[in-house]
C-alpha positions as CSV (number, residue, x, y, z in Angstrom):
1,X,86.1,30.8,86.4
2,X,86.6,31.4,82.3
3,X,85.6,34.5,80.8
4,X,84.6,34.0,76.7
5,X,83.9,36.2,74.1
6,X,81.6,35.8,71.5
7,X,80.6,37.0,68.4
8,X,77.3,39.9,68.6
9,X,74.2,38.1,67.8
10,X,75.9,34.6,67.7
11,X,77.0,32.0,69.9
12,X,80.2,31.7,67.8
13,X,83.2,31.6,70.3
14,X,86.0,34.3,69.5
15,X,88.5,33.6,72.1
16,X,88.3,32.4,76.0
17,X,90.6,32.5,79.0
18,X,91.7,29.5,80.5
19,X,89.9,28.5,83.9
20,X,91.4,29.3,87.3
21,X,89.7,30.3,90.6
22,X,86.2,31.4,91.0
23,X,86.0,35.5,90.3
24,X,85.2,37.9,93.4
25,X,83.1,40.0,91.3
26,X,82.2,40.6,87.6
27,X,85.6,41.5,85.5
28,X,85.3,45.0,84.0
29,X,86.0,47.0,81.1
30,X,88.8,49.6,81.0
31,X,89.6,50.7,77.4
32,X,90.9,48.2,75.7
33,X,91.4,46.0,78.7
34,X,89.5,43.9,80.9
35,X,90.3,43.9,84.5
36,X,89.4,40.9,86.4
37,X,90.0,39.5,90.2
38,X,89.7,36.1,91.6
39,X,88.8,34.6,94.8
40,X,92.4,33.7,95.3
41,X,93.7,37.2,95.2
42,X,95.0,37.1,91.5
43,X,94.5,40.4,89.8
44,X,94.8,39.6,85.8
45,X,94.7,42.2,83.2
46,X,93.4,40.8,78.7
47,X,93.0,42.6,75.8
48,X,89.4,42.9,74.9
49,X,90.1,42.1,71.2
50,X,91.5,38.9,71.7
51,X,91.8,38.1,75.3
52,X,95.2,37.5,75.3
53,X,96.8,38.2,79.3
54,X,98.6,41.1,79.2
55,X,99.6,41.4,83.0
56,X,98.8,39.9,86.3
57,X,99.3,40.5,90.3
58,X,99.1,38.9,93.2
59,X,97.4,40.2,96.6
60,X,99.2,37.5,98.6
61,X,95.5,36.7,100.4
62,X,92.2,35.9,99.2
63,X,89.5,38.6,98.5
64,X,86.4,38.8,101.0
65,X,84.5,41.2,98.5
66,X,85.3,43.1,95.5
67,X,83.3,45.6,93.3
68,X,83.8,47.5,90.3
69,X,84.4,51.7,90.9
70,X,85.2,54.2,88.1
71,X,86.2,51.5,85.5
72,X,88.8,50.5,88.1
73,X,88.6,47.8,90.9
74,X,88.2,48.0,94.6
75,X,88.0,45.4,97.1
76,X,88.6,43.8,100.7
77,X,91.2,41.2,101.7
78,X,91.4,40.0,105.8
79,X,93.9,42.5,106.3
80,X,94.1,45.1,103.4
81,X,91.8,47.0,101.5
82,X,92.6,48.2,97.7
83,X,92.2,49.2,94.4
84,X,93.4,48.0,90.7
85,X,93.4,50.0,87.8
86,X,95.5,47.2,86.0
87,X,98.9,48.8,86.7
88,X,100.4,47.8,90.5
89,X,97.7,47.6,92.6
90,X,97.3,50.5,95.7
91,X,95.5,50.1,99.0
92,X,96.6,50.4,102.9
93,X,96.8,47.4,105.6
94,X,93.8,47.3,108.2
């Protein structure tokens, strides 16, 4: 998966991530940030502005499901459930 930005109205490309691993679920926007997971169980945090990475995590397994709750995200793993508001991600072992 790539996520782009472009210009409002246009189809003018302002910046894009590079590709990696499908996403689990739509990225979201927190702030300034946007806050995305992939399949893989990489948490990555960019800068709307410019998309430049600003911070990343690993899970350590891949994600079963994953949704978006309060401007945060919030998903399932086979044996952890948890939650990312783009600092160090929280959740408990099932």
């Amino acid at each position: 998966g790539r996520m782009l930005a472009t210009r409002r109205g246009t189809a003018e490309i302002l910046w894009q991530t590079p590709g990696g691993s499908p996403f689990a679920c739509a990225p979201v926007l927190l702030n300034e940030h946007i806050l995305a997971v992939r399949r893989d169980g990489r948490l990555e945090r960019y800068r709307a502005e410019d998309g430049v990475a600003e911070g990343a995590a690993a899970l350590g397994q891949p994600v079963l499901a994953a949704w978006s709750v309060d401007g945060a995200l919030a998903g399932l793993s086979p044996a952890r459930v948890w939650s990312w508001d783009g600092s160090a991600p929280g959740g408990e072992d099932l």
